[in-house]
Wavefront OBJ file of the C-alpha trace (Angstrom):
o trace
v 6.369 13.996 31.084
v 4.165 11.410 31.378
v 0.628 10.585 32.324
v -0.940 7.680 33.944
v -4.965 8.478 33.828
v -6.802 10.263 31.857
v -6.857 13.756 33.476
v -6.879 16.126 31.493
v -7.443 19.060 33.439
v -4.341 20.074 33.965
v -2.995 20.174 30.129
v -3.997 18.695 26.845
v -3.358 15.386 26.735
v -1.484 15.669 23.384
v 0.937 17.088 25.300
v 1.780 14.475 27.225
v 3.557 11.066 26.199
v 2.107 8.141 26.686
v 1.911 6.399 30.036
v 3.567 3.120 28.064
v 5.477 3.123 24.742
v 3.852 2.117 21.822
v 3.595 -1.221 21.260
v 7.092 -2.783 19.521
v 6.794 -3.016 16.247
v 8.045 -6.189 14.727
v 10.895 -5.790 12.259
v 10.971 -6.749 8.808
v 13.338 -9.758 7.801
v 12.791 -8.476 3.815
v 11.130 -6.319 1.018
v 8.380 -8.815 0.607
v 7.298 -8.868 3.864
v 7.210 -5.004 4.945
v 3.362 -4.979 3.994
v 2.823 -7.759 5.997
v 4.038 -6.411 9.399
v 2.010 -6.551 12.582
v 0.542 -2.670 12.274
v -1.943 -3.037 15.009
v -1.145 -0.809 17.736
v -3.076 -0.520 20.891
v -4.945 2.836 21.200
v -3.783 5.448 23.416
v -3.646 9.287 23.913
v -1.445 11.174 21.712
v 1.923 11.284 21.873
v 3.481 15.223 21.438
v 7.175 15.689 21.584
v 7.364 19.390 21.213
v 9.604 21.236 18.493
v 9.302 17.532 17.081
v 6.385 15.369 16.573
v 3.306 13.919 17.251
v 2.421 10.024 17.105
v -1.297 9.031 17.356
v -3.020 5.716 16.737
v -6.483 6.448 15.703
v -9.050 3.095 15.832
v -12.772 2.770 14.991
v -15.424 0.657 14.798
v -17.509 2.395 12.680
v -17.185 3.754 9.223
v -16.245 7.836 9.849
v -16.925 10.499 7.352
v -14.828 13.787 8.414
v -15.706 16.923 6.298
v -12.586 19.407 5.505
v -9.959 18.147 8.173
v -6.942 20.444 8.176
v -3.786 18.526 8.467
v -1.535 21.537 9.543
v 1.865 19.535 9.793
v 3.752 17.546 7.393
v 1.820 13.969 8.085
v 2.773 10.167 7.031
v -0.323 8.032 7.461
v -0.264 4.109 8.255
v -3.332 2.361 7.545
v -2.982 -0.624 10.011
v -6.560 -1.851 9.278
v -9.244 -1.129 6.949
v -9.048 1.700 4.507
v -8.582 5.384 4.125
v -9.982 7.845 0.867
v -9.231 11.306 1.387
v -10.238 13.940 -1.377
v -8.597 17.266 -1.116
v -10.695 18.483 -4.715
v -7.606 18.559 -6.935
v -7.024 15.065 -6.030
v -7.919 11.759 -4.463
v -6.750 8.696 -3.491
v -7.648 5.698 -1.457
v -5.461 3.445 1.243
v -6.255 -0.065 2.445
v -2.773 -1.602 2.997
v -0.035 -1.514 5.425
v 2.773 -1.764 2.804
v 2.783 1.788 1.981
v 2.530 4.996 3.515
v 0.879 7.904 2.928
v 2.973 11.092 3.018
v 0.514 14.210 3.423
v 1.816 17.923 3.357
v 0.922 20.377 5.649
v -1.647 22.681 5.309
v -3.744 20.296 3.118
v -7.338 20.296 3.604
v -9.190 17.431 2.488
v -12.546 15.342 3.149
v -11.284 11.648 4.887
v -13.720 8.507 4.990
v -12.313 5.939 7.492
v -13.868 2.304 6.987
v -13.000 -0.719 9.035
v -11.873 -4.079 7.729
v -9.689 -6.558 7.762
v -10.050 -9.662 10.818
v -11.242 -7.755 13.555
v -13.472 -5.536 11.290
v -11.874 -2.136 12.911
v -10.038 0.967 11.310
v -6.585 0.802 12.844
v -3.629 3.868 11.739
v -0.665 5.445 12.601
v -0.423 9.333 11.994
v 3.005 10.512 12.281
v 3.236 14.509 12.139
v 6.416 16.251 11.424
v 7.173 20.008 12.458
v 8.097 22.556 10.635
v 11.528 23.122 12.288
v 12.353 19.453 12.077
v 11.527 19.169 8.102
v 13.674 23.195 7.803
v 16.730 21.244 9.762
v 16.220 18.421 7.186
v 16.180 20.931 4.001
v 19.067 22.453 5.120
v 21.373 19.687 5.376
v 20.160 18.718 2.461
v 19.612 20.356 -1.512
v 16.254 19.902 -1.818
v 15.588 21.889 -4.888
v 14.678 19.173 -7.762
v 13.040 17.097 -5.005
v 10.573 19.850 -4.010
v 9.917 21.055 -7.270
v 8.223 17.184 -7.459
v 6.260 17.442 -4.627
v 3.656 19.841 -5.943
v 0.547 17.336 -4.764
v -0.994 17.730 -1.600
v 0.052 13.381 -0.861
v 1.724 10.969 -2.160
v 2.135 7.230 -1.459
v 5.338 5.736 -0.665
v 6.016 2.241 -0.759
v 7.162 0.761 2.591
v 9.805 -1.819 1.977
v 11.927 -3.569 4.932
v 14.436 -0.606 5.018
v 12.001 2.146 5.621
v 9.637 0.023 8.044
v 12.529 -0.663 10.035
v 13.403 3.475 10.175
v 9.603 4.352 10.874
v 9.535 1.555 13.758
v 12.394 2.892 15.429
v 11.418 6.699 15.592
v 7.678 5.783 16.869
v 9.118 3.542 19.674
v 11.688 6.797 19.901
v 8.735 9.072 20.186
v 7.077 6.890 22.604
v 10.064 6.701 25.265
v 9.742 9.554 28.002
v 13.689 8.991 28.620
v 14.893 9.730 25.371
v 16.470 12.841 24.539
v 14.710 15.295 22.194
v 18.248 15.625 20.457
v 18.124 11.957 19.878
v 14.955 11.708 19.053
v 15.803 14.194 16.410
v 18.515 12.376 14.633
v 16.329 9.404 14.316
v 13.590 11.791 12.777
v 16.019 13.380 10.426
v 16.861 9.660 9.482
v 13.129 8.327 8.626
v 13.493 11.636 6.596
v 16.298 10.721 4.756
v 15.012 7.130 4.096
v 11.901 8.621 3.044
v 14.010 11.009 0.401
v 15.697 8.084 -0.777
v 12.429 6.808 -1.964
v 11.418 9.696 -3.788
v 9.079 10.478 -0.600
v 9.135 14.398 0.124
v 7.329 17.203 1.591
v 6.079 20.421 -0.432
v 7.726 23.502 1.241
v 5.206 25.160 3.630
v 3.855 28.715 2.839
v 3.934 31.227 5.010
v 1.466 30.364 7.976
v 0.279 34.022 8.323
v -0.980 35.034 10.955
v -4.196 32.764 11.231
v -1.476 29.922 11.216
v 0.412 31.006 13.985
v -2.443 31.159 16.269
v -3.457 27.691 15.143
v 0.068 26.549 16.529
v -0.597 28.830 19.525
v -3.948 27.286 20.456
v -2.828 23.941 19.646
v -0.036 23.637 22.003
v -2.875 24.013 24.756
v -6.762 23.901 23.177
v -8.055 23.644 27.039
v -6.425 27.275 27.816
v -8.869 29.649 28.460
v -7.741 31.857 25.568
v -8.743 35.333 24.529
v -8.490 37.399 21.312
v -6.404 39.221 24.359
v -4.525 36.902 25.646
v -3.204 35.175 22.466
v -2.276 38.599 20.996
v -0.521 39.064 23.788
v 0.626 35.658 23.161
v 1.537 36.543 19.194
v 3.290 40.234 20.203
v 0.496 41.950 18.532
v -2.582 43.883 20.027
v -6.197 42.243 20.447
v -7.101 44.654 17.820
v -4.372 44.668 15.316
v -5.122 40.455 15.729
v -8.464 41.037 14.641
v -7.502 43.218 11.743
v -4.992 40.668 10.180
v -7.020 37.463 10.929
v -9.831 39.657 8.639
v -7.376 40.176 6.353
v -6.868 36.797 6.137
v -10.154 35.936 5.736
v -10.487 34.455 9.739
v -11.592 35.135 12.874
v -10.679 34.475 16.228
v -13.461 32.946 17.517
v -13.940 30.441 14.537
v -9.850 29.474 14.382
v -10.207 28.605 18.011
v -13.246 26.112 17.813
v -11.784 24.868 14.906
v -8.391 24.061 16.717
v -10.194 22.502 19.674
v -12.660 20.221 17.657
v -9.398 18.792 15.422
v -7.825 18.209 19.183
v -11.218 16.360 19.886
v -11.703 14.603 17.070
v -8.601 12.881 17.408
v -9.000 12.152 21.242
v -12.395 10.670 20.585
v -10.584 8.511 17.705
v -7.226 7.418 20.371
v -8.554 7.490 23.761
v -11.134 5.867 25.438
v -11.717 8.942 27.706
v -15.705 10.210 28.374
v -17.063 12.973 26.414
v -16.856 15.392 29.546
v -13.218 14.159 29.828
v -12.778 15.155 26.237
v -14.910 18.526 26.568
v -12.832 19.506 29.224
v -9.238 19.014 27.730
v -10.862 21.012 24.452
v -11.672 23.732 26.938
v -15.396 23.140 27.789
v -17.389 22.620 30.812
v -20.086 22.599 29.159
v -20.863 18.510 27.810
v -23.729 20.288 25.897
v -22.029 23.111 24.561
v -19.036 20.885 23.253
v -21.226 18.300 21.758
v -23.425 20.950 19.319
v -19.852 22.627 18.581
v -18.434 18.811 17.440
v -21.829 18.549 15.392
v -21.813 21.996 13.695
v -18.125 20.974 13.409
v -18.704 17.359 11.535
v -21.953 16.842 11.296
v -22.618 14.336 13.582
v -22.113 13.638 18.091
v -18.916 12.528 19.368
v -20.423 9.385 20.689
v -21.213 8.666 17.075
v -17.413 8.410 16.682
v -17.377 5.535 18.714
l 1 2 3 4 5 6 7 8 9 10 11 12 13 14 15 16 17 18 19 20 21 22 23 24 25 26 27 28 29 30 31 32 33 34 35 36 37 38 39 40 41 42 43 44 45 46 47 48 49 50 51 52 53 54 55 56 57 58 59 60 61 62 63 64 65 66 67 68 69 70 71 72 73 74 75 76 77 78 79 80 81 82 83 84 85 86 87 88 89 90 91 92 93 94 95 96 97 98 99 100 101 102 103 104 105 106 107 108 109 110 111 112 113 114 115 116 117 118 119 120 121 122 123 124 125 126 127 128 129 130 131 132 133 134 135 136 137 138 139 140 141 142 143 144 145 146 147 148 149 150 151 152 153 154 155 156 157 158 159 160 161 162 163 164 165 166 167 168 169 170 171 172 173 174 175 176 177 178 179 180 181 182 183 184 185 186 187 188 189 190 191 192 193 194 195 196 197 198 199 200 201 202 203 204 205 206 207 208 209 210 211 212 213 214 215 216 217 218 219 220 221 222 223 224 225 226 227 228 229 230 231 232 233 234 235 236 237 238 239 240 241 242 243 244 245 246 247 248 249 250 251 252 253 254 255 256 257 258 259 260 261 262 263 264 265 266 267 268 269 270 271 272 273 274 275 276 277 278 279 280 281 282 283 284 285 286 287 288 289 290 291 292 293 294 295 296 297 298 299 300 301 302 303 304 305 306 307 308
């Protein structure tokens, strides 16, 4: 499915691929010159291949400060352009070159300070999620037991030689191309996976979502649905009230998961898009400019034009 103008009334537009792949990214002829590829991609709305992953190509012009972002997939970060320093509390680390990656695992929380550089003075990334079925299929073709007993930290940076630049190009143009098969596009997944392992590169195991996880996935797939405690217990198999009770016992509430859901969605369309706010409210689920803006402030602290 593809779009062709930002409308996102219909569905979020992370659910949507891209009206034109990716731009091609230019292979590597060795080692030495995998941090020296051409990593600037244009900017566009996310790309979601469902069951799969996600592509997105955030760039900014100004230095960002976002406050506890949840990365709820398995992530590998590209900084294109300028650099990256994300503290999760146990640990830090900071990004400002294309010849690595940065492999995040899912359900990390962790502060993130984006700040251009580089020629045209911009913050330029690729963010790469992987689902949790896709990284299970991987596991099980695979004994992961030593390998995930190493990955105990919540990221870890990769070195990108010619090899793995060369794997990584080919699954983003994959995920890019509305005519590829999701079965294809899954073998060349489960391949950047494998060159990844290789490398020592490799995700924690995921806990249990719970509950509260579940509906993030739920509201996620489609953050401009008018949802309920109702409706996504319906959604979930449980009842509205037996929702409520578990999301408490979780230490959650409806009403906060789902604003917290739709201002990740915005942040990151505000980041790839050049959609208006009110385009932006309204594929989060507002009508309301207003009441989207003071929810993205109480969210990060600051407007979404600020972004910008």
């Amino acid at each position: 499915m593809a779009v062709t103008q930002p409308a996102p009334q219909t569905a979020p537009p992370a659910a949507h691929h891209a009206a034109h792949p990716a731009a091609p990214l230019a292979a590597a002829t060795d080692a030495a010159d995998a941090g020296n590829l051409p990593w600037l991609l244009p900017a566009g709305a996310p790309i979601w291949r469902r069951g799969l992953c996600t592509v997105a190509q955030p760039c900014l012009k100004l230095v960002q400060h976002t406050p506890r972002f949840l990365f709820q997939d398995a992530t590998v970060l590209l900084i294109a352009a300028g650099r990256l320093d994300m503290d999760s509390g146990s640990h830090r680390i900071g990004v400002d070159t294309p010849a690595s990656l940065l492999l995040v695992g899912a359900n990390t929380c962790a502060d993130l300070r984006k700040t251009p550089g580089g020629m045209e003075q911009r913050f330029r990334s690729v963010f790469l999620t992987l689902s949790p079925e896709l990284l299970e299929a991987f596991r099980r073709g695979r004994d992961m037991g030593e390998d995930a007993a190493q990955a105990g930290a919540p990221f870890q940076q990769i070195a990108l030689d010619a090899d793995l630049a060369s794997s990584l190009q080919h699954l983003l143009a994959s995920a890019a191309d509305g005519q590829l098969s999701d079965e294809r596009l899954r073998y060349r997944a489960l391949d950047f996976l494998a060159a990844l392992a290789e490398r020592g590169g490799v995700f924690r195991p995921p806990h249990s979502p719970g509950l509260s996880g579940r509906l993030r996935a739920l509201i996620g797939e489609a953050p401009s649905q008018h949802w309920t405690a109702q409706t996504a217990g319906k959604a979930l198999a449980v009842s509205e009230a037996t929702l409520r009770r578990r999301l408490a016992g979780e230490s959650a509430r409806f009403e906060d998961v789902l604003i917290d859901v739709r201002m990740h969605h915005a942040m990151m369309l505000v980041q790839t898009t050049s959609w208006s706010v009110p385009e932006i409210a309204q594929a989060c689920g507002y009508k309301s400019r207003a009441r989207f803006a003071q929810r993205f402030k109480a969210r990060f602290g600051y407007l979404p034009s600020a972004v910008r």
